[in-house]
C-alpha positions in Angstrom: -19.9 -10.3 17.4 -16.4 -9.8 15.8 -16.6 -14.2 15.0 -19.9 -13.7 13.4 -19.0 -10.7 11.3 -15.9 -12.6 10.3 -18.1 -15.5 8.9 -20.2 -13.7 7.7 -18.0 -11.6 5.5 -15.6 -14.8 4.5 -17.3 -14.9 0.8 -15.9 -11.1 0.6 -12.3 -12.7 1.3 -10.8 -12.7 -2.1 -12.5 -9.0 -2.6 -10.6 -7.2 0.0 -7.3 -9.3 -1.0 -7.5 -7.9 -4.7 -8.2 -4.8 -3.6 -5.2 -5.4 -1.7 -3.2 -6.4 -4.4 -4.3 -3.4 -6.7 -3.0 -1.1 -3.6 0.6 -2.2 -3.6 0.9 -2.8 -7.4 -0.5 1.0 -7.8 1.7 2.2 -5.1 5.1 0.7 -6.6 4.2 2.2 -9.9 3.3 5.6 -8.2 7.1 5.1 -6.4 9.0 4.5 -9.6 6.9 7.1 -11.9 8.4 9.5 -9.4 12.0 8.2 -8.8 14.2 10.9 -9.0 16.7 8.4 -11.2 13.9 7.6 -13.6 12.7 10.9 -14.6 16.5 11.6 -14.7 17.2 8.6 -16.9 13.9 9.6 -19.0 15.2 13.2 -19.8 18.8 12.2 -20.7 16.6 9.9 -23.5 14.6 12.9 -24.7 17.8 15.1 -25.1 18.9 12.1 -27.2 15.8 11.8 -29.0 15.9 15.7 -29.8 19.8 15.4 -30.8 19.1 12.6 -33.3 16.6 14.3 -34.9 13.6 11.7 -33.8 11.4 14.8 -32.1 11.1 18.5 -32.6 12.0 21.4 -30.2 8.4 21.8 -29.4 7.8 18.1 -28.4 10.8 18.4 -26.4 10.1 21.3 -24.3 6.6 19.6 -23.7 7.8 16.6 -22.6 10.8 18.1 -21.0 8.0 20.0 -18.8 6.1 17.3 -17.7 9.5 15.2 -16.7 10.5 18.4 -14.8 7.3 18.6 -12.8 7.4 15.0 -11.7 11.0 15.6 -10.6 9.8 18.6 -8.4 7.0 16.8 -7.2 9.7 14.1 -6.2 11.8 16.1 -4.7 9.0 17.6 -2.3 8.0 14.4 -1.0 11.5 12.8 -0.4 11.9 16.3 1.1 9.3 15.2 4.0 6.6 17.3 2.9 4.0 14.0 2.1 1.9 13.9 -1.2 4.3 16.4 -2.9 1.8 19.7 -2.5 2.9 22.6 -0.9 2.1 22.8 2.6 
């Protein structure tokens, strides 16, 4: 049965290997978003941006939020404790 299945779900081939594809490309861009170093490097930027004058107190602390709460959530799952949600 497994031979006959196999043929006939060949046309689907390319379909599961995109799917595939879309799986590790979304996974690798899940794994940087939340890279300690990158939401490091991102809030070094925005205390530059506010110093320069290019965004306001208010943006910052908005954007400093969000960048804070990725790094938690980073923190949690290199910490062991899987998808970054409290156990």
């Amino acid at each position: 049965m497994g031979l006959i299945s196999e043929v006939l779900l060949l046309p689907f081939a390319p379909v599961r290997g995109g799917a595939w594809a879309i799986r590790q490309v979304l996974e690798e861009a899940e794994r940087i978003y939340y890279d300690p170093a990158t939401v490091r490097a991102e809030l070094a930027h925005l205390e530059k941006q506010l110093e320069a004058g290019e965004i306001t107190e208010e943006e910052f602390d908005r954007q400093e939020d969000e960048l804070l709460d990725r790094l938690e959530i980073a923190t949690r799952t290199s910490a062991g404790l899987g998808n970054g949600t409290a156990p």
